[in-house]
N, C-alpha and C positions, 0 to 999 in steps of 0.2 A: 451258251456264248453267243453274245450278238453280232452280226454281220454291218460291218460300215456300208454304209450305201456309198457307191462309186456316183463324181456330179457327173451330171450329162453333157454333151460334149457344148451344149451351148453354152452354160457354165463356165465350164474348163477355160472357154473363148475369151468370154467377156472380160473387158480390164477392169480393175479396182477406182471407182470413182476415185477425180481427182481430188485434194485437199483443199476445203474451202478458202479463198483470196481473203483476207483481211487486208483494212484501209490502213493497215501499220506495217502490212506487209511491203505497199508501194513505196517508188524509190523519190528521191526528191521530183526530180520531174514532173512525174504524173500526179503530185500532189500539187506542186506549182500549179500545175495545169488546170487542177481542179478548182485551187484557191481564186485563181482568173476569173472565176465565176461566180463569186461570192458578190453581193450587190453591194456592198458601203464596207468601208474600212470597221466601222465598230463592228462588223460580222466577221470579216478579217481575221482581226484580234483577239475577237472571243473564240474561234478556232486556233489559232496557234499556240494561246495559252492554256489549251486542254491536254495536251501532252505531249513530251518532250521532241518525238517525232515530227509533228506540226512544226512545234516551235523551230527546231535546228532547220527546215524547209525554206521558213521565210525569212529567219535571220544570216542563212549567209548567202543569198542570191542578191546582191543591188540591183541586178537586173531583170528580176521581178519584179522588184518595188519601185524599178522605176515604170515597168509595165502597169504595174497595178495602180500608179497612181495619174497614166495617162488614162484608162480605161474608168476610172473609180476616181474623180479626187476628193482629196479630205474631204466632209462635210462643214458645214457652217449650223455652227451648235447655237449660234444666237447672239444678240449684241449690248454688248456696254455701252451704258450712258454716261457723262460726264452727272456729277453730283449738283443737285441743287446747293450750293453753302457747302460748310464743312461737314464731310459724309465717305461714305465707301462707295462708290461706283454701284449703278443699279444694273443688273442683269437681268433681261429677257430670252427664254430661253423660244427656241422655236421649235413649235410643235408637233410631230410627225409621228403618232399614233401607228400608223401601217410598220414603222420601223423599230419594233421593239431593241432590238441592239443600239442604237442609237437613245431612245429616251432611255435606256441602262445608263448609257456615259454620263447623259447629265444631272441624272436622279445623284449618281457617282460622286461627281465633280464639287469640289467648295467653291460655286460661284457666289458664297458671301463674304470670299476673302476672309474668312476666318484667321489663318495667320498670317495675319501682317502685324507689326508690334504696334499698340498705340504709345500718347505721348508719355514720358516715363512723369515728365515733371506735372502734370495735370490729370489724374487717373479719370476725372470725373469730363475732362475736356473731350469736345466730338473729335473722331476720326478726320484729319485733314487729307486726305490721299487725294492725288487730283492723277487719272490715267493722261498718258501721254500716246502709249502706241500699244497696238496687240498684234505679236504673227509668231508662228510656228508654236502656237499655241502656251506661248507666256505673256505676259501683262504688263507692261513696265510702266510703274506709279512711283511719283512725287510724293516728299511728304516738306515741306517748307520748311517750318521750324527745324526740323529732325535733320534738314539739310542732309538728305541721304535720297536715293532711288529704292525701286523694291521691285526687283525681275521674279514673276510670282507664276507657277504653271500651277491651274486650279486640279490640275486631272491627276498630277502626279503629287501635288502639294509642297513640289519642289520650292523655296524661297531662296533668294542671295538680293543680301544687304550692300550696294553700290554707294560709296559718298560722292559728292557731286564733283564737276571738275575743280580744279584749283581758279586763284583767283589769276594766277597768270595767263588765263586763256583769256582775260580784257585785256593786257600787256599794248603798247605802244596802240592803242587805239586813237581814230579821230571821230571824238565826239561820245556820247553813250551809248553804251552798248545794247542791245535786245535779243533775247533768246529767241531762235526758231524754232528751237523743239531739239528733242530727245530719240533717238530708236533704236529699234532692234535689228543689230544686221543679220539676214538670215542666212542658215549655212542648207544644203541642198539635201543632207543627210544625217543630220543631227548630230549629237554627242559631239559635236566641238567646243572650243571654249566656247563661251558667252561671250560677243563682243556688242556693245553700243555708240551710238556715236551722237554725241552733243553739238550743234550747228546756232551758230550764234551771228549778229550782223550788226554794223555801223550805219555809215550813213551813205557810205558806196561800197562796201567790201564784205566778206562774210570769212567766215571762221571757221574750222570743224577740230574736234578732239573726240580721239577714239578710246575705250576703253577694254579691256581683255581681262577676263575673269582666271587668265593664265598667268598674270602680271600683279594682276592687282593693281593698276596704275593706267593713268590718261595721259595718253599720246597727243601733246598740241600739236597744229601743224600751222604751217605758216599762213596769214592773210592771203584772204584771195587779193587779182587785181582787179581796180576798179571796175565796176558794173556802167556803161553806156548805153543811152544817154544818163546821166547823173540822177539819183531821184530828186525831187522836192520836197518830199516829207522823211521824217527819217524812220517814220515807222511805216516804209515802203512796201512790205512784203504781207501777201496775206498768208495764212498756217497752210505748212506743206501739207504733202502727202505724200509716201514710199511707196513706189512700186517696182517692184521687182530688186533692181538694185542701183534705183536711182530716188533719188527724194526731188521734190518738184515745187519750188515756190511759185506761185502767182504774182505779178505785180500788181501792185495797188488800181493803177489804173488799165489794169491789163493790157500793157504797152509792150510784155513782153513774162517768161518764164525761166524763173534763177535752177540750175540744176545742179547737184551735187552727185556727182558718183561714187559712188560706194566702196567699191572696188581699188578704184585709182588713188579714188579720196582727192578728185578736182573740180572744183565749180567753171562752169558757162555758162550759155545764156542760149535760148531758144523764142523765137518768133513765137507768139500765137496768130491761127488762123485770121486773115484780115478782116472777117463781117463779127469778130469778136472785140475787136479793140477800142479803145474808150465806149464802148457800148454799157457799160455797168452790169454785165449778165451773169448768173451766176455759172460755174461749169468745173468740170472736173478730169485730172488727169487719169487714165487709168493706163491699161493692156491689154492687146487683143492677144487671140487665143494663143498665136504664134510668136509673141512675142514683141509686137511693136505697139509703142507708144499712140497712145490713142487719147481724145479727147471729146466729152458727152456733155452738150448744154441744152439746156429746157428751154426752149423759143415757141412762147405762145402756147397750140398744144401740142407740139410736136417736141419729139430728143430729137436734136442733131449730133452726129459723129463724124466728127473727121481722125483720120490715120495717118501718121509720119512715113512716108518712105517716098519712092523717088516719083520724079512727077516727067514731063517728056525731055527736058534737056540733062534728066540725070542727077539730078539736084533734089538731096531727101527735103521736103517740105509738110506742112499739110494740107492732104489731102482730103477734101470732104468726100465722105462713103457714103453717109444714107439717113435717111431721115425716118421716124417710130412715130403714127399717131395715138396720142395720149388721151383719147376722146373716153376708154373705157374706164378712165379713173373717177369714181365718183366725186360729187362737189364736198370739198373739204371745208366744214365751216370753224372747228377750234382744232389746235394743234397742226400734224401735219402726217405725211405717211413716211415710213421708209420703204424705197421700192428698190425690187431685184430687176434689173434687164441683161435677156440674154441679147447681145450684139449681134449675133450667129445666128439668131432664127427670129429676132423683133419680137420673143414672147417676155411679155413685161406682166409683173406679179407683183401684188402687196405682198410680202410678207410679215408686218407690225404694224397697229395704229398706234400710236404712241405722241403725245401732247408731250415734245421735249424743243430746249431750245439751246443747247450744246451739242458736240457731236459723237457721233455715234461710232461705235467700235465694232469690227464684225470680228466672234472670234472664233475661228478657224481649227477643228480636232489637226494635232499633228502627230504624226507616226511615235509612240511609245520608244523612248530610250533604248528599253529591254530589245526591241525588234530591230535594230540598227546594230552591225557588228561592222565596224569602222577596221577593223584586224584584218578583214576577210582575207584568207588566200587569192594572191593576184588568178591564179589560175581560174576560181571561180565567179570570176568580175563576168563573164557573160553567162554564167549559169543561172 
C-alpha cells in the first residue's frame, strides 16, 4: 500500500492562482474606457460589432459617443462631384492606406449609387440625378423629370423616395420664383425622422418648406419679410451653404448675407465683413471649432478669416482673426485643387487634384443607426 506524500508547509501556504480576466469579463466602463482609445470611428465600429458585449457598451452610453466624437470625429471618406450632363455624381474617394478600417468602409460602401431608380419611361435614357447636399452621411439628389428627391446612405444602402414640394409653395408670389436649394436638416444622434427643407426666393423675400419622413408631407411656411436694401436683379442670391444649423446665402454683389435657421425656421440678414463688399471676391461661410460662424476668403496669396462674435462695445460682428500664407501651393496650370485648412493650427493640405468645374461635396462617415439607441434608459444619459 502506498503512502500519500503530506505537501510541504510552503505549499499548504501558497493560494491557488487567480482565474485568468477576460476582456468579456470587463464591465461597461472599462470597456468605454478602452473604446476612447481606438483611433477613427471605422475601428470603433468594427469593434463593437464583434460581439454583443462591445456592442451593448457603446450603444447605450450618449455620453460616450459624444466623448468619442469630440476626441475622434467622423472621418471624411471623400467627395462628390456635381455631373458633367446627364450622370450619377462622381466619387473620389480619399486615400489612407495607414488606415485599413477606414479604406474597409469605402471598399464597403455603393459610392456608385447603384440604387437609385433610373427613368422608368426611357430604359436606354442617362441617369439625370443632380446632388444637392451631403451630411450625416446621406446624399440628397434631384431627379427632374421624375419630379421626386432621393435621400440615399451609400454605407447603409438605406434609400427614401421624397416628391418635391407642392406647387403651393409659389402661392401669392411677386414676380418668379427661384429655388435656393434643398437639405438635409441634421439630427445630433441619428435615428430620427428624416426631415428636409426646400428654400425658395422672389425678388425681395424668400420662402422655406419642410418635409418629415414621419408625415410624409411639406410643411409651407409663410414668406419671409422683405430683404433691405432691395435687390436689383432678381436672381440676387448666390448657392448657399449649411452649416451647422443655419444655411447662408451670399449676396450677389456681396452687400450683405441672407440666413435661414433651421431650427426656428426664420430668415435674416447679416453684414459681411467690410474689405469684402462689392469687392467681387470669392469666400466662404463656414464654423469654427467652438461653434461660431466664421468666414475664409482667398486674397492674393494669403486665406483670410474673419469670426462673428462681440467686438469692444459688445456688439457680435466680424471680426478678422488671422491671415494663412498660400505660397506652398504649387502653380496650378489646368483644373484646380481642393484644399483642406485646419483654422486651428494654419496647417493647409491638398487633398484631390481634380479638373472639375461644379461643386464639390464632402461626404462625411456618420455613426451606424445600429450604434444609436434613441430608448436609452434616462439613468444612463451620463454613462
Amino acid at each position: 500500500m502506498t503512502s500519500q506524500q503530506s505537501p510541504s508547509p510552503a505549499e499548504a501556504k501558497s493560494p491557488r492562482p487567480p482565474a485568468p480576466t477576460t476582456v468579456i469579463a470587463l464591465d461597461d466602463d472599462l470597456l468605454r474606457e478602452i473604446f476612447l482609445r481606438l483611433h477613427s470611428l471605422p475601428t470603433l465600429v468594427r469593434a463593437a460589432l464583434s460581439c454583443r458585449t462591445f456592442f451593448h457598451a457603446v450603444r447605450s452610453s450618449p455620453a460616450f459617443r459624444r466623448s468619442f466624437r469630440e476626441a475622434r470625429p467622423p472621418p471624411l471618406l471623400g467627395l462628390f462631384f456635381d455631373p458633367d450632363g446627364p450622370s450619377i455624381p462622381a466619387f473620389a474617394p480619399l486615400r489612407r492606406r495607414s488606415d485599413p478600417d477606414l479604406a474597409a468602409v469605402v471598399r464597403g460602401a455603393d459610392f456608385f449609387l447603384t440604387h437609385l431608380p433610373d427613368d422608368d419611361d426611357d430604359a436606354a435614357a442617362l441617369p439625370e440625378w443632380v446632388i444637392y447636399d451631403c451630411r450625416d452621411g446621406y446624399i440628397l439628389l434631384e431627379h427632374g423629370s421624375l419630379e421626386q428627391y432621393a435621400v440615399y446612405n451609400p454605407l447603409t444602402r438605406a434609400l427614401d423616395l421624397i416628391p418635391q414640394p407642392p406647387d403651393e409653395i409659389f402661392d401669392d408670389q411677386n414676380g418668379d420664383a427661384s429655388c435656393l436649394g434643398c437639405y438635409i436638416l441634421s439630427s445630433q444622434e441619428g435615428g430620427e425622422p428624416l426631415r428636409l427643407v426646400y428654400t425658395c426666393h422672389v425678388e425681395s423675400r424668400a420662402r422655406a418648406a419642410v418635409f418629415s419622413s414621419e408625415s410624409r408631407e411639406w410643411q409651407i411656411l409663410p414668406w419671409s419679410e422683405p430683404v433691405t436694401p432691395l435687390p436689383e436683379d432678381e436672381h440676387w442670391l448666390k448657392v448657399g451653404s449649411m452649416v451647422n444649423e443655419l444655411v447662408y446665402w451670399i449676396h450677389k454683389n456681396q452687400a450683405y448675407i441672407l440666413v435661414l435657421n433651421t431650427v426656428t425656421l426664420q430668415f435674416s440678414q447679416m453684414d459681411v465683413p467690410p474689405n469684402l463688399v462689392d469687392q467681387d471676391l470669392m469666400f466662404k461661410v463656414g464654423e469654427t471649432k467652438d461653434g461660431r460662424p466664421c468666414i475664409v476668403c482667398p486674397i492674393d496669396f494669403e486665406l483670410h478669416a474673419w469670426v462673428w462674435r462681440a467686438g469692444q462695445d459688445g456688439i457680435e460682428t466680424w471680426i478678422f482673426d488671422k491671415k494663412f500664407p498660400l505660397e506652398t501651393i504649387v502653380e496650378v496650370t489646368e483644373g484646380t485643387f481642393e484644399e483642406h485648412c485646419e483654422l486651428k493650427t494654419g496647417e493647409l493640405g491638398t487633398l484631390f487634384r481634380r479638373r472639375f468645374d461644379g461643386h464639390a461635396y464632402p461626404y462625411i462617415m456618420a455613426w451606424p443607426p445600429s450604434l444609436i439607441d434613441n430608448k436609452v434608459n434616462p439613468q444612463l444619459e451620463g454613462a
